[in-house]
TORSE-941506 format. One record per residue (C-alpha): y, z, x; residue in one letter. Coordinates in pm, whole numbers, plus 32768, in hexadecimal, padded with zeros to 4 digits. Example, Ala and Ser with C-alpha at 12.3 -4.5 7.8 and 13.67 -1.06 7.14 Angstrom:
2
7E3E830C84CEA;7F9682CA8557S;
//
This chain:
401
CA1CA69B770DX;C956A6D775D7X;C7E8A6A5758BX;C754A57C7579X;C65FA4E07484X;C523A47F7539X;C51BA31674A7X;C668A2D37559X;C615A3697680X;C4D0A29D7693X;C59CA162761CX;C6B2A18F7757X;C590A1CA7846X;C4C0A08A77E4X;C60C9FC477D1X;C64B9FEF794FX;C4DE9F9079AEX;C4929E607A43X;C3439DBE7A93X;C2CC9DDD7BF1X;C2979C827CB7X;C1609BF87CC3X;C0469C007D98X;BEEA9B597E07X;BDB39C677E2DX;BC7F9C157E7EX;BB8A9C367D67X;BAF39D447E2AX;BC259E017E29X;BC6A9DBC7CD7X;BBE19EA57BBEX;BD0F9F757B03X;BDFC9E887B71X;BEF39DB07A7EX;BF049C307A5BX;C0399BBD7AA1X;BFDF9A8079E3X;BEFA99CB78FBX;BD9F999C79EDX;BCFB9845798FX;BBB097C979CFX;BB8296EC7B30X;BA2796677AA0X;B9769649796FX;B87A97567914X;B72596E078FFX;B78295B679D0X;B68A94F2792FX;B5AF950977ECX;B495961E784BX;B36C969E77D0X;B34697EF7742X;B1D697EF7762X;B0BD97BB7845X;B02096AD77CBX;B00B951E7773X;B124942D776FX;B0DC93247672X;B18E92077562X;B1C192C07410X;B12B9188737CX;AFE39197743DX;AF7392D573CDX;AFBD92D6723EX;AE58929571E5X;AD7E93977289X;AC9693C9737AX;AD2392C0744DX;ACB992557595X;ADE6921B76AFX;ADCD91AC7821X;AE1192A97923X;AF3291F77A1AX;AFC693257ABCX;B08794697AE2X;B1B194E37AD3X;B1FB96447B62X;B34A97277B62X;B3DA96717CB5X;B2FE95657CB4X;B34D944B7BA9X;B26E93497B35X;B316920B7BA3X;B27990FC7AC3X;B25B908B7938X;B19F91287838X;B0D08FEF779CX;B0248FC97642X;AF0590857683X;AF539148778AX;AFAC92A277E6X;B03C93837910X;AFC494DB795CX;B0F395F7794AX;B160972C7985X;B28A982578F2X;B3C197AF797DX;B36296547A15X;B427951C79C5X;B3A594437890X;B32393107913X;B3DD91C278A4X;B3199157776EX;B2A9928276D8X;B349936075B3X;B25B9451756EX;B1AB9573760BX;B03C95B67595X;AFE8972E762FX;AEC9976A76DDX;ADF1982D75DAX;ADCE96DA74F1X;AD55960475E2X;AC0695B97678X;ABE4951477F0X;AADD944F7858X;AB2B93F179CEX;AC6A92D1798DX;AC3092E37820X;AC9493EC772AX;AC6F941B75BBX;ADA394A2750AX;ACA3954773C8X;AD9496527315X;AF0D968872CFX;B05B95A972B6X;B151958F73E4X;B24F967E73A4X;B39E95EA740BX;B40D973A744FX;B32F971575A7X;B45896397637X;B57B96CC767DX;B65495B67692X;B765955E77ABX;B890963377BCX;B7F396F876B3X;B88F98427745X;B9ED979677D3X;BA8E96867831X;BB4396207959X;BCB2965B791AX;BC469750780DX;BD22987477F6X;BC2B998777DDX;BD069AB37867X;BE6C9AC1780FX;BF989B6378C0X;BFD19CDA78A3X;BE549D3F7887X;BDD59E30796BX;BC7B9DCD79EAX;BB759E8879DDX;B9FA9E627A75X;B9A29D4E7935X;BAEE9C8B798BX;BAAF9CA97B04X;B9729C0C7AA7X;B9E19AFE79E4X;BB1A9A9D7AC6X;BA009A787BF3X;B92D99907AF1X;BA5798B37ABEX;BA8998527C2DX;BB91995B7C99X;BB589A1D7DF9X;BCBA9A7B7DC9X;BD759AD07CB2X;BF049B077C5EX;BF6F9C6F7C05X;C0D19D347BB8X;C10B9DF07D04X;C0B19F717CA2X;C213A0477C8AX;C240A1217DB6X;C287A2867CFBX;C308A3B17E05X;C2ABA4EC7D9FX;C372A6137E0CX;C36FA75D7DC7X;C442A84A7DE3X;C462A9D87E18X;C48DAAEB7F10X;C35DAB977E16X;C26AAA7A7E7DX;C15FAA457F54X;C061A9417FA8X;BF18A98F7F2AX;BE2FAA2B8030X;BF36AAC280C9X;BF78AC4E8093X;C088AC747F90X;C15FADAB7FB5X;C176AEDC7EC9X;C2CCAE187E2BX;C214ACAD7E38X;C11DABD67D73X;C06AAA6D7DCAX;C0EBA9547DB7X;C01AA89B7CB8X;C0D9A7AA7C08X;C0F3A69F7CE9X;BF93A68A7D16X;BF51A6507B7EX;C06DA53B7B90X;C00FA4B17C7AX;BE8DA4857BF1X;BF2BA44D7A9DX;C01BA3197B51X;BF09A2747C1BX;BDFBA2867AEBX;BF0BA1AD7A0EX;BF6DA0B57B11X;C06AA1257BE7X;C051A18C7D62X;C09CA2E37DA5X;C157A36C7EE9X;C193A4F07F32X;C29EA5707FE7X;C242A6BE7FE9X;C31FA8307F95X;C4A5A7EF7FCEX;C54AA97E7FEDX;C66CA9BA7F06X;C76DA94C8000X;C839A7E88005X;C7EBA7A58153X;C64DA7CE80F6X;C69BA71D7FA9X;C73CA5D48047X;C649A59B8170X;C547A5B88082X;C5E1A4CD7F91X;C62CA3E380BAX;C4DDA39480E4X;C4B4A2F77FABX;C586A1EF7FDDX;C460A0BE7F9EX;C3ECA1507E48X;C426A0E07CF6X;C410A2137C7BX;C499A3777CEBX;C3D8A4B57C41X;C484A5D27C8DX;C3F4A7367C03X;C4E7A84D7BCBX;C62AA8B27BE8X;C67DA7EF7AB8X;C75AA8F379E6X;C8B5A9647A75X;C87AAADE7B30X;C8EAAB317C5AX;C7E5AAC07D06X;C781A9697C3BX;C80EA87C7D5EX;C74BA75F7CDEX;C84AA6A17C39X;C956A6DB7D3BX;C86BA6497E57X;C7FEA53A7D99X;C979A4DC7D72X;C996A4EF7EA4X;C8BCA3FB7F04X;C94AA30F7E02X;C891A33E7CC6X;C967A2EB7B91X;C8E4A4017A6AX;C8CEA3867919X;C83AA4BC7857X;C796A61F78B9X;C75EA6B57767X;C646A62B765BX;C5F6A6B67506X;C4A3A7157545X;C3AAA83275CAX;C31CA850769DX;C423A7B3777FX;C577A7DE7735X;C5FDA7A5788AX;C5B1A6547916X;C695A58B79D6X;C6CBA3F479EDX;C77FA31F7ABFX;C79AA1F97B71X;C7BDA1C67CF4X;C80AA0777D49X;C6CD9FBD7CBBX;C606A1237CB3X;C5ADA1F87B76X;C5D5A36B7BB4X;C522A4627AC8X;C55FA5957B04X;C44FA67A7A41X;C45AA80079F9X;C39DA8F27AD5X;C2CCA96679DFX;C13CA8AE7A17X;C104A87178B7X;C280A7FB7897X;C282A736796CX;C11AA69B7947X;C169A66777DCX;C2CDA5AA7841X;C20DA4F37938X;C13EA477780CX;C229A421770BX;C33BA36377FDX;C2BDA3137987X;C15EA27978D4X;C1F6A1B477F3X;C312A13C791FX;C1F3A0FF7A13X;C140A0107903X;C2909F5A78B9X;C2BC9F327A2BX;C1729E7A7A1FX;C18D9DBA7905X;C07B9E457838X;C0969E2376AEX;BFEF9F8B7664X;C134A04D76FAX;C037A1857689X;C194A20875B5X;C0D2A1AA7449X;C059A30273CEX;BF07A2BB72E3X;BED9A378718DX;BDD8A49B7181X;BD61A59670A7X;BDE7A71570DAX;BCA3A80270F6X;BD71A91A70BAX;BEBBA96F7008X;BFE8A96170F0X;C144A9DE709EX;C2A5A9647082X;C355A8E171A7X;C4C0A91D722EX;C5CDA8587290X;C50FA7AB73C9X;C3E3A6AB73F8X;C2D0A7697436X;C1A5A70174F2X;C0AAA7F974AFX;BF3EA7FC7591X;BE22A7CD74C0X;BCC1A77174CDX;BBCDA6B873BCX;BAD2A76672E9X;B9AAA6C97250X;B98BA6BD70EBX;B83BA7257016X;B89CA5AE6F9EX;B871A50570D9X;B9D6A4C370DFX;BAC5A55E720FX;BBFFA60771A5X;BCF1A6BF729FX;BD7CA83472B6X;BE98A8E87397X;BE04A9AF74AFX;BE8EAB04746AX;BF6BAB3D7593X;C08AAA48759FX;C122AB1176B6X;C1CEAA0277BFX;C15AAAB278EFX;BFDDAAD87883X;BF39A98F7949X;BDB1AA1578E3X;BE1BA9D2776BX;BE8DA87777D7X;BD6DA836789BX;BC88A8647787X;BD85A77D7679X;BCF8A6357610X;BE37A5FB756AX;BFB4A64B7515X;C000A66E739DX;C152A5EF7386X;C22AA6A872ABX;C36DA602723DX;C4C5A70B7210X;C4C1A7C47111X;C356A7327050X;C2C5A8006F67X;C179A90A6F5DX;C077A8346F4EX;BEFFA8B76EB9X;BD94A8696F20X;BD29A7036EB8X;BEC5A65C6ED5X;BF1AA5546FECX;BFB8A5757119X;C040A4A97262X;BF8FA4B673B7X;BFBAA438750BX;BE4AA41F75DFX;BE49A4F276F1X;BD3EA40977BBX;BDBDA3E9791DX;
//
């Protein structure tokens, strides 16, 4: 099987997504998750025409010669509504966010006006009509304020409680497994072995799957033997997708692929054209998505980023997919690439123009994860693109969850 291209490999793993069912949260429960449809408005925002001001309700018409003189009738406070008629003549005490009397159109504020016991004297300034913030002047009811595929955040959980909604409809988050694999490994906190190294990777995936969406399960270390393999495996049976880590190439002892067949994935590909991360499985069993990343933290971090993100967010139905790489400015010269994508770390650099432009950190070794910690970025470097100087444009992918 040859290498190959990332675009198609991203293109045959998006193609077998499909969006989760949806689900009602409570709005408490709510922040970071997806809408699984277009949220409308149960009321209309203010409810009724409101004052912006403390201060006088009055007729537009009564005050257009100044000073006038009105008749003190009433109040009307936030909660507690004046419930008669504004009268030639007459006025109403009120206060920010208190329903307009019926009658009145204008809002005098406090500092022009004069009181003498039920009299006041309106003696400087026109009614601005800017003091009345009109009825459904935020929303509407029925108002479609929050459409499908948006992922709420604290301002939408906000809005989505002003509207009416205690609960709200979301895409159920994708259950991704996470298994690693390795007789080398160890969980962290326990004492590795002279021959053995922590296990870290599942750790950043799973931070990096929960942060975009998804819902993260570990299934711990599975040993390089079938038997450890498939009961491992077995217990991901309810997720949407597998992530397995190592044991992706074709040594002696790389029994990923053979367990996985095993337990009834179909492979489509294991090779792509890129680096880091030239061995990465995908498959399908039954209705699950298998991914099968290298061993290798920043390859497999970096796969994780450019193909299980942009699957989770399909799986949800959310319109930034996070697979659009933005245009920036190269701090630094960069040379040629070979015949594979490459997704180089890199962090920004301020400019002495105020401007941010972006530079390769200067170990691009795959098994280095304090490089990749410190990364902002990936520059992505399409086969075979030329040296490129200080000042020149490249692609990048955000590196911010």
């Amino acid at each position: 099987m040859g290498l190959l291209p990332v675009d198609e490999a991203l293109k045959r793993i998006l193609d077998a997504a499909s969006t989760t069912p949806a689900q009602d949260v409570a709005l408490t429960q709510a922040a970071g998750r997806v809408l699984a449809g277009d949220l409308a408005a149960r009321i209309t925002q203010p409810p009724f025409d409101a004052s912006a001001m403390d201060g006088y309700a009055v007729r537009a018409r009564d005050v257009q010669k100044l000073p006038a003189t009105l008749k003190l009738i009433g109040e009307s406070a936030a909660g507690h509504a004046y419930g008669g008629t504004v009268g030639d003549g007459e006025t109403v005490r009120i206060f920010t966010g208190a329903p307009v009397p019926a009658g009145a159109d204008a809002i005098v504020i406090q500092e022009n006006v004069k009181a003498d016991g039920n009299l006041i004297s309106v003696v400087d300034g026109e009614p601005d009509p800017g003091h009345i913030r009109k009825r459904g002047f935020d929303f509407k009811e029925g108002q479609a304020a929050l459409l499908k595929g948006r992922r709420m955040t604290s301002r939408d959980v906000l809005l989505a409680a002003a509207m009416g909604h205690a609960l709200i409809s979301c895409a159920s988050k994708p259950r991704v497994a996470i298994l690693a694999t390795g007789d080398e490994l160890v969980a962290p906190g326990d004492t590795p072995r002279s021959d053995q190294i922590v296990s870290s990777n599942p750790y950043g995936l799973a931070a990096m799957v929960s942060a975009f969406g998804g819902e993260p399960q570990l299934l711990g270390i599975a040993s390089d033997t079938l038997e450890s393999l498939s009961e491992k495996i077995s217990q991901a049976e309810d997720a949407e997708i597998l992530l397995t880590i190592g044991g992706a190439s074709v040594g002696d002892h790389d029994l990923v692929i053979p367990a996985l067949k095993a337990a009834g994935m179909t492979l489509d590909f294991w090779k792509i054209a890129m680096r880091p991360g030239k061995p990465m499985i995908f498959g399908h069993r039954g209705n699950q998505i298998v991914l099968g990343l290298p061993g290798n933290p920043v390859s497999s971090m970096i796969c994780a980023r450019v193909f299980a993100i942009p699957l989770i967010a399909r799986m949800l139905g959310r319109p930034d997919d996070a697979t659009g790489a933005t245009t920036s400015i190269l701090a630094s010269p960069i040379g040629a690439n070979g015949p594979r994508a490459h997704y180089m770390r890199a962090h920004w650099v301020p400019q002495a123009d105020g401007a941010t432009a972006v530079a390769p950190i200067k170990s691009q070794d795959s098994a280095l994860i304090a490089p990749l910690a410190s990364a902002d970025c990936l520059i992505v470097r399409p086969p075979g693109a030329k040296a490129l100087v200080a000042g020149e444009t490249v692609a990048t992918l955000p590196l911010d969850f």
